[in-house]
C-alpha positions in Angstrom: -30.0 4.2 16.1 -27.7 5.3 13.5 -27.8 8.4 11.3 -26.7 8.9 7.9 -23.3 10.3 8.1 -21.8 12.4 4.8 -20.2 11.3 1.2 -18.0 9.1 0.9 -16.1 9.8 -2.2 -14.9 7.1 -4.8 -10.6 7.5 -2.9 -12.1 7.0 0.7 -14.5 3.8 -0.2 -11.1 2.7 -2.1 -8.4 3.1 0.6 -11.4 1.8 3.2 -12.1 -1.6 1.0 -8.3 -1.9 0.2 -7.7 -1.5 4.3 -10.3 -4.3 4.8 -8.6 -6.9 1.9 -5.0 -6.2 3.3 -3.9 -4.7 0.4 -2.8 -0.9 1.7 0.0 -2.9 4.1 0.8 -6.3 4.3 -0.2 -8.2 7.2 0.9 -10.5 9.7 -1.4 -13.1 10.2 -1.5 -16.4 9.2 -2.7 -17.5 5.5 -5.6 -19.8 6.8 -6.2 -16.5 9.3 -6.2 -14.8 6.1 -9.1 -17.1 3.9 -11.0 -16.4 6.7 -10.8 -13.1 7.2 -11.3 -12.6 3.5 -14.3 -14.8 3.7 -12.6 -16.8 0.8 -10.5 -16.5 -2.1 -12.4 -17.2 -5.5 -10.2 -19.8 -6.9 -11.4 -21.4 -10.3 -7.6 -22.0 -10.8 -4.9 -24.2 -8.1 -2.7 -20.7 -8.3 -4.9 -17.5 -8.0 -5.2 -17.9 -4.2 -1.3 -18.3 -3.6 -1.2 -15.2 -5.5 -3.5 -13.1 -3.7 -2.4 -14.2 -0.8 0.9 -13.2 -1.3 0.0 -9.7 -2.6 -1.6 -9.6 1.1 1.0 -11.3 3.9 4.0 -10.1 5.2 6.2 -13.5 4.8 3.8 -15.5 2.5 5.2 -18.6 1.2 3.0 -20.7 -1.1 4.0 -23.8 1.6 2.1 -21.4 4.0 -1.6 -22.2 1.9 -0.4 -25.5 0.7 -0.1 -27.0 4.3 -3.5 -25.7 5.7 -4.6 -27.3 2.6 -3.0 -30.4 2.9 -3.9 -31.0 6.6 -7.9 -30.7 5.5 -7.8 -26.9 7.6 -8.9 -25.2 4.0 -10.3 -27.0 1.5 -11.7 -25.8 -2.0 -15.8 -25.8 -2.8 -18.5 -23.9 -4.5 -19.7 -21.4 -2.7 -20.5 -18.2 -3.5 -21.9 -17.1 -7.1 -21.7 -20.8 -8.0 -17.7 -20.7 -7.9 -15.2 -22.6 -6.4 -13.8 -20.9 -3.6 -10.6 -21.9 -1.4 -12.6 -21.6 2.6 -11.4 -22.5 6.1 -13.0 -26.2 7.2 -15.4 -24.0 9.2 -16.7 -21.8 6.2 -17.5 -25.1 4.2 -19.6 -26.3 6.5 -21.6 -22.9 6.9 -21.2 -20.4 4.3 -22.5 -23.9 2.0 -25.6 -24.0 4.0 -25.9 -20.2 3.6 -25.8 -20.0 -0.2 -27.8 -23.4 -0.4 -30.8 -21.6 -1.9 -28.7 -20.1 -4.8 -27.7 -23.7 -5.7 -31.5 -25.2 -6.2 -32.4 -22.6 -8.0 -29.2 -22.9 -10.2 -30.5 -26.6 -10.6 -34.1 -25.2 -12.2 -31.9 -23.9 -14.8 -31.6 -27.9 -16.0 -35.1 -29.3 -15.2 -35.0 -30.3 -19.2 -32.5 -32.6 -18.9 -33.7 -34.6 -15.3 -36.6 -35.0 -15.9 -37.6 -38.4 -14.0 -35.1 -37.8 -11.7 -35.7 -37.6 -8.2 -33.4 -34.7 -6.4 -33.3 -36.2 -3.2 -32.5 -39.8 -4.6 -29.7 -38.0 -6.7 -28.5 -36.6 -4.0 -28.1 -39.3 -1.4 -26.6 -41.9 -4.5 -24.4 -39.1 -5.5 -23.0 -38.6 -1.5 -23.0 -42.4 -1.5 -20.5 -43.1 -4.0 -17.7 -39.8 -3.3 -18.4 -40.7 0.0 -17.1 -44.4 -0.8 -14.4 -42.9 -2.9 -13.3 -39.8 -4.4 -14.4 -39.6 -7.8 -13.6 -37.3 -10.4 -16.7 -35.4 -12.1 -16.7 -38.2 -15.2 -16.6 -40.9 -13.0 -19.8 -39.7 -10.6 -21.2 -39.0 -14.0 -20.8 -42.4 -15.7 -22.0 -44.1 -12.1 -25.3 -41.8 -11.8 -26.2 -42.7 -15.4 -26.5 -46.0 -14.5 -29.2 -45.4 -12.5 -31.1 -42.6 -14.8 -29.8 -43.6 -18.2 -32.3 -41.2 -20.1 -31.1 -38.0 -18.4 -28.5 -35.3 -19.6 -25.6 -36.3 -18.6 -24.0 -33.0 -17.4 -27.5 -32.3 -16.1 -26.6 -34.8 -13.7 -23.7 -33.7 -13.0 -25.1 -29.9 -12.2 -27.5 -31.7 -10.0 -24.6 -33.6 -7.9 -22.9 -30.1 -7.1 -25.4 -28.3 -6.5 -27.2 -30.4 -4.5 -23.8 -31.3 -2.0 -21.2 -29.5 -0.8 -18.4 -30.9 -2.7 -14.7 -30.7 -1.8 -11.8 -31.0 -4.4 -9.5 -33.6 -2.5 -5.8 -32.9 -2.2 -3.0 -33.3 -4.2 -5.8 -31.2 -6.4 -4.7 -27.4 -5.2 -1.4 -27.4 -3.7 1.8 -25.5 -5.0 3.6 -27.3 -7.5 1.4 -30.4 -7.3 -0.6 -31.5 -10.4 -4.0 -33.9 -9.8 -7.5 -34.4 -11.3 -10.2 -32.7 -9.7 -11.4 -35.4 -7.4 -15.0 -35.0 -5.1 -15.9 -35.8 -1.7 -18.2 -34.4 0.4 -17.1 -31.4 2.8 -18.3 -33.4 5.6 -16.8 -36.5 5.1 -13.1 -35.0 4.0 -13.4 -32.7 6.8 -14.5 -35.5 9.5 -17.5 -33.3 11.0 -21.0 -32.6 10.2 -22.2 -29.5 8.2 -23.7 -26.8 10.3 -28.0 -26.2 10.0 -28.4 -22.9 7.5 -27.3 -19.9 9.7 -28.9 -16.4 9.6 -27.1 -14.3 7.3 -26.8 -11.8 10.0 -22.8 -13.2 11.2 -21.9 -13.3 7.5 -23.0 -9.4 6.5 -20.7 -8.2 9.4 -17.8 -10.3 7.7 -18.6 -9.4 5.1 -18.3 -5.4 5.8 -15.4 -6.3 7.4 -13.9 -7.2 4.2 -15.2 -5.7 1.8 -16.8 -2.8 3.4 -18.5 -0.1 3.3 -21.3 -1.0 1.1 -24.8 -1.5 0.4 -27.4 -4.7 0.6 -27.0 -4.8 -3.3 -23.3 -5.3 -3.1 -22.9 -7.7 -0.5 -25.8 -9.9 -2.7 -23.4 -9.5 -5.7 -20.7 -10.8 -3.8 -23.0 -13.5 -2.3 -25.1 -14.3 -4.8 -27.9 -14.2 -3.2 -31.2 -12.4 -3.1 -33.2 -10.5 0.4 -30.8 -9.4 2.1 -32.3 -6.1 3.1 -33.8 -7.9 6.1 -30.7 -8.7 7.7 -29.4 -5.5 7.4 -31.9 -3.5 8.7 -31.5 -5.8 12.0 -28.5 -4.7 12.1 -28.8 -1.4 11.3 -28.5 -0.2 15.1 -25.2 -1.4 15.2 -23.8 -0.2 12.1 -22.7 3.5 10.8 -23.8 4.6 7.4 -22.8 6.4 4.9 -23.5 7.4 1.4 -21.8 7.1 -2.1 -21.8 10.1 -4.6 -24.4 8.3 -6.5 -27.1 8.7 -3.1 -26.8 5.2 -2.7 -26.5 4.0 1.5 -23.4 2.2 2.6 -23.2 0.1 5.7 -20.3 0.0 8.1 -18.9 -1.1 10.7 -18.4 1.2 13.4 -14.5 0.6 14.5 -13.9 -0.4 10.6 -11.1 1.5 9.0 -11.4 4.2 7.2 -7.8 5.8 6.3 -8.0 9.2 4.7 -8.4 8.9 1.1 -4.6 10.2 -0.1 -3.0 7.7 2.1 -0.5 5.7 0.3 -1.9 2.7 -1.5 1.5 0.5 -3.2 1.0 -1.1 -6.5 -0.3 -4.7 -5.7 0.0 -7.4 -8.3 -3.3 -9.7 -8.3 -4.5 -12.9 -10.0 -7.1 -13.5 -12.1 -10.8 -13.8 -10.5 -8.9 -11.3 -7.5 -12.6 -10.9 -5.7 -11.4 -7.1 -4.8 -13.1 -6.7 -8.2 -16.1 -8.7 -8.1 -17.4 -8.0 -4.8 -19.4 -4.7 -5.2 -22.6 -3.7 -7.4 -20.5 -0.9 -8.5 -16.7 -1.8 -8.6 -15.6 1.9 -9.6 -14.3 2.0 -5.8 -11.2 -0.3 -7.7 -11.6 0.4 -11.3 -11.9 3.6 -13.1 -15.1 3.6 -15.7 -12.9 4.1 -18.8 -11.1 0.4 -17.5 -14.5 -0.9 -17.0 -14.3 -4.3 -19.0 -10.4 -4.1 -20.0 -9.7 -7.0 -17.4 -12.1 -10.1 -18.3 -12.9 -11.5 -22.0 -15.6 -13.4 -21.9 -15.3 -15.7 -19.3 -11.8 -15.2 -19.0 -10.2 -12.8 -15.7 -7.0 -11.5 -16.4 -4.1 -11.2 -13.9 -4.3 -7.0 -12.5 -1.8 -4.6 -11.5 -3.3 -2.0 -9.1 -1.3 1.7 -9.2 -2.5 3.6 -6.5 -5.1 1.4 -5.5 -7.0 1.2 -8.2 -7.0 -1.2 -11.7 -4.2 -0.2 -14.2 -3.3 -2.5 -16.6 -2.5 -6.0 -16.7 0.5 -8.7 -16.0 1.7 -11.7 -17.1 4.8 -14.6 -16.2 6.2 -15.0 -20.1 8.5 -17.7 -19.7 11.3 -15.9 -17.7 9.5 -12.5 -17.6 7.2 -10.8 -15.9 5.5 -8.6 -18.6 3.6 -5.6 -17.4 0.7 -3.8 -19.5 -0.4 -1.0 -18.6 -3.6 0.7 -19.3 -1.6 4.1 -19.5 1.4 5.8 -19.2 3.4 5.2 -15.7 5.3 7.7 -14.6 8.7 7.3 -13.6 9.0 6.6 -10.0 5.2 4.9 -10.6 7.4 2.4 -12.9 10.1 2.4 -10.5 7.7 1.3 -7.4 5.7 -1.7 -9.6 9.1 -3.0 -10.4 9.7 -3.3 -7.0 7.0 -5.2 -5.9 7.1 -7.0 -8.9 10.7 -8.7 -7.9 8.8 -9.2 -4.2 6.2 -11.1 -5.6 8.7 -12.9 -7.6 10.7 -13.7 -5.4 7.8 -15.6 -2.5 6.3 -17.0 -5.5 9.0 -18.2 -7.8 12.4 -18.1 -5.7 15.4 -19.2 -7.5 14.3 -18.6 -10.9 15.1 -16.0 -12.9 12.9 -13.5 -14.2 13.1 -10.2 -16.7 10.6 -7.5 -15.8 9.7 -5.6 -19.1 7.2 -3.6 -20.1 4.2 -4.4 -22.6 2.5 -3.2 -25.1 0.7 0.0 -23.5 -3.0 -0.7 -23.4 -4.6 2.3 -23.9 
């Protein structure tokens, strides 16, 4: 049975989650090794994966995601929190079925607008057609219209993605390709069958393994789902736990690492939508309270700079430079060490083009 163990303090749940997302050293393993390990990479965008990924992996090149991708091994879907994520072949067809009660009740939301329509009808129709051909969002729109002509349209469409797990089909979300956003279902593009709902057991230990320690109320953030407290108390013999300086119990993984909290953490570029900061209830593990905020407007992320593991301003590509705003003043080896990893990323990401590093406006 496991005991509550002491404080962790706000360095030691940062240096453990940064440990868990790759981001205190690069890694070795493979970029579709990578998505899974992650457990995804939130990826409203084509580019923020590449980007994280390359913040993350010792030799990254964007061909590295673009040809898993490509050869149907990771594909991009809605997942978690109702957002597109880029997932291994095998997380589409389970980590789908595992968030499939977050999508009905994100369909209640538009019972207005269908009424007369029958889900199940709507559903089958809707996998009939992207089944028979990929079809862009407009296109499954216009064709289910035909059938319910008195309905909202984009109620219908709401209705078609949350009711099936689809796919955006390739050229859509490879490096330096442009294409619509064309659907299919995961099952057909990927050639197997989905897999029945699992337990959420399997997922809470990846998801520790990630994004660990934490609590039942960050891992349902990060999920988007609700009752999760079951599943972790069947874990709970197997797990260490801890607590934050706010009282509130943390759950571990018992070999997990936990480096001390002064090790070295180098400054990490990260895109837009990074989930290191939207996986946790509380997210001051990454960002300091007085940033809280600074990196979103409205519904837009912003691309982060992380100085010593934590949120410190923001980045930009500005034509030929790469523009650096910080939230405050860098010191001068600081400056001297994000310039350095700012020509590294540069150079994975954009080899053979030219690029200024310059500093921005401070944000204070």
């Amino acid at each position: 049975m496991t005991t509550t163990k002491h404080v962790l303090g706000t360095r030691a749940l940062n240096r453990a989650t940064l440990a868990r997302q790759l981001l205190l050293r690069r890694s070795p393993m493979s970029a579709e090794d990578a998505v899974g390990h992650l457990v995804g990479l939130q990826a409203q965008n084509v580019k923020p994966p590449y980007y994280a990924l390359a913040a993350r992996l010792d030799g990254f090149t964007p061909e590295a995601l673009s040809r898993p991708m490509a050869g149907r091994a990771v594909a991009r879907i809605v997942t978690m929190r109702s957002t597109i994520h880029t997932h291994t072949a095998d997380d589409c067809l389970t980590l789908r079925p595992l968030v499939q009660p977050a999508r009905d009740r994100e369909l209640t939301q538009f019972r207005k607008g269908l009424a007369g329509v029958d889900p199940d009808r709507l559903a089958a129709l809707a996998r009939e057609l992207v089944e028979a051909e990929p079809r862009t969002m407009k296109q499954l729109r216009e064709a289910l219209l035909k059938e319910w002509p008195d309905a909202d349209p984009q109620a219908l469409s709401v209705a078609a993605r949350c009711k099936l797990p689809l796919v955006q089909v390739t050229p859509r979300g490879l490096w330096g390709r442009s294409g619509q956003v064309t659907l299919t279902t995961a099952e057909h593009w990927l050639g197997r069958p989905a897999e029945p709902a699992p337990a959420p057991d399997a997922t809470v230990l990846r998801y520790l393994a990630a994004f660990g320690p934490a609590s039942v109320k960050d891992m349902q953030v990060w999920a988007g789902l609700t009752r999760l407290r079951e599943a972790f108390e069947r874990l709970r013999p197997d797990l260490v736990t801890f607590r934050d300086e706010a009282g509130v119990e943390l759950f571990d993984l018992p070999d997990a690492p936990r480096p001390d909290p002064d090790a070295p953490a180098p400054p990490r570029f990260l895109p837009e939508f990074d989930n290191l900061l939207l996986s946790h209830a509380d997210r001051t593990r990454v960002v300091p309270p007085g940033y809280r905020g600074r990196h979103w407007k409205g519904n837009i992320a912003y691309r982060t700079l992380l100085v010593d593991g934590f949120l410190a301003g923001l980045w930009r590509l500005d034509e030929h430079a790469l523009v650096v705003e910080p939230f405050g003043r860098l010191g001068g080896r600081q400056w001297e060490e994000v310039v350095a990893e700012g020509e590294r990323m540069l150079r994975v990401m954009h080899p053979g083009t030219a690029y200024d590093i310059r500093l921005g406006t401070v944000r204070e």
